[in-house]
PAKOLGU-23162 format. One record per residue (C-alpha): residue number from 1; residue in three letters; chain; x, y, z. Coordinates in nm, 3 decimals. Each point is the difference from the previous one (the first is absolute). Layout:
- NUM,ALA,A,X,Y,Z
...
***
This chain:
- 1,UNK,A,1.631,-3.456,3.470
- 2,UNK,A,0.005,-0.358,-0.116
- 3,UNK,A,-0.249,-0.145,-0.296
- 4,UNK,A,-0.124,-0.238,0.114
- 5,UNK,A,0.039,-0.305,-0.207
- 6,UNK,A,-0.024,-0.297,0.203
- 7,UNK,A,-0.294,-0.259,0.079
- 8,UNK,A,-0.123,-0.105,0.297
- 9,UNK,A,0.078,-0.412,-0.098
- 10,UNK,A,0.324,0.176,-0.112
- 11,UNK,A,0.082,0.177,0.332
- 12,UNK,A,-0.068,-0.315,0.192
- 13,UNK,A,0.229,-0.168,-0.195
- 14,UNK,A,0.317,0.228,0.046
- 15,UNK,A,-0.084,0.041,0.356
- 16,UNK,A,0.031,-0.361,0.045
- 17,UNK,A,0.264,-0.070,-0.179
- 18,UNK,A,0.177,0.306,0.182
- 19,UNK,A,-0.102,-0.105,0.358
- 20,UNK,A,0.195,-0.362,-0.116
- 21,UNK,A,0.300,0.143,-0.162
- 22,UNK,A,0.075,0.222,0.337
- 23,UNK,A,-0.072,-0.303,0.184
- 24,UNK,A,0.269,-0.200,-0.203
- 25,UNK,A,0.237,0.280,0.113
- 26,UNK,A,-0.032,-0.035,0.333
- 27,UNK,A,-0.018,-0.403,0.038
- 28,UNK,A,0.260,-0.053,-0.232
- 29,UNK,A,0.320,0.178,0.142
- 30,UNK,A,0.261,-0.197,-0.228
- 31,UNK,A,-0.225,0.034,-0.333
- 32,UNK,A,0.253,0.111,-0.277
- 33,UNK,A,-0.315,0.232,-0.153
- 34,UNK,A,-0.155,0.114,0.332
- 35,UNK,A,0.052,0.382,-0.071
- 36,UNK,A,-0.184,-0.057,-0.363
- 37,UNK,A,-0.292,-0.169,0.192
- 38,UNK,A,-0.002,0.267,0.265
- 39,UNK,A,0.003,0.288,-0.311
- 40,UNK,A,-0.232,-0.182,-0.238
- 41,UNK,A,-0.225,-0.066,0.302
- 42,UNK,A,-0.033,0.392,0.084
- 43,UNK,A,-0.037,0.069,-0.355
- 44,UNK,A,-0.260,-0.236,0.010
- 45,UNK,A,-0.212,0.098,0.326
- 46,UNK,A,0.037,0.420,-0.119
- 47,UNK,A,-0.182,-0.023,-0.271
- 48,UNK,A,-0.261,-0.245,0.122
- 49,UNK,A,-0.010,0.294,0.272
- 50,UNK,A,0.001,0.295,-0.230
- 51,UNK,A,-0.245,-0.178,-0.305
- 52,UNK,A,0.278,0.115,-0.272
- 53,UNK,A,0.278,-0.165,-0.169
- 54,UNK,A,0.244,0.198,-0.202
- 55,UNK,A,0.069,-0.309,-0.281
- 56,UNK,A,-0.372,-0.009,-0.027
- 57,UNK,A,0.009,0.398,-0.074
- 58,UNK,A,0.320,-0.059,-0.204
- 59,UNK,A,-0.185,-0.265,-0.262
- 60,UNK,A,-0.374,0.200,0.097
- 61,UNK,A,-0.145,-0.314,0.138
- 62,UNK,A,-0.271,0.028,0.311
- 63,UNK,A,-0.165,-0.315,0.155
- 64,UNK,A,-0.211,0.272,0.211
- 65,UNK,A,-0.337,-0.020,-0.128
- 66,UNK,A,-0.045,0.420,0.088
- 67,UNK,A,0.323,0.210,-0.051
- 68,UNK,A,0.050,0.328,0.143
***
C-alpha cells in the first residue's frame, strides 16, 4: 500500500523525535504549542512505523536503501 521510502537511520530518527514530542504533550499541560507537539509527534512516529513519508513521495526522495 505504502512505498516505502524511508531508512532505517531515518526511521529511528522520527521515532525518537515522535516518542519526545508526545512526551512534551503530556508533561507540559500549560505549553501554548502542546497540541502541535502532540500532532507533529504522531506524524513523526507513523511514518517511522509505516517506512513512508508522503513529502518524500511528493519531491521523489527515499533514504531507504531498497524501495518497494
Amino acid at each position: 500500500m505504502f512505498t516505502k521510502n524511508v531508512g532505517s537511520a531515518d526511521r529511528i530518527l522520527r521515532a525518537v523525535i515522535g516518542v519526545v514530542l508526545i512526551a512534551v504533550f503530556f508533561m507540559y499541560p500549560d505549553l501554548g504549542w502542546r497540541w502541535v507537539a502532540l500532532v507533529v509527534g504522531l506524524i513523526a512516529l507513523f511514518t517511522a512505523v509505516m517506512s513512508s513519508c508522503l513529502l518524500y513521495r511528493i519531491f521523489g526522495m527515499s533514504t531507504s536503501k531498497k524501495e518497494g
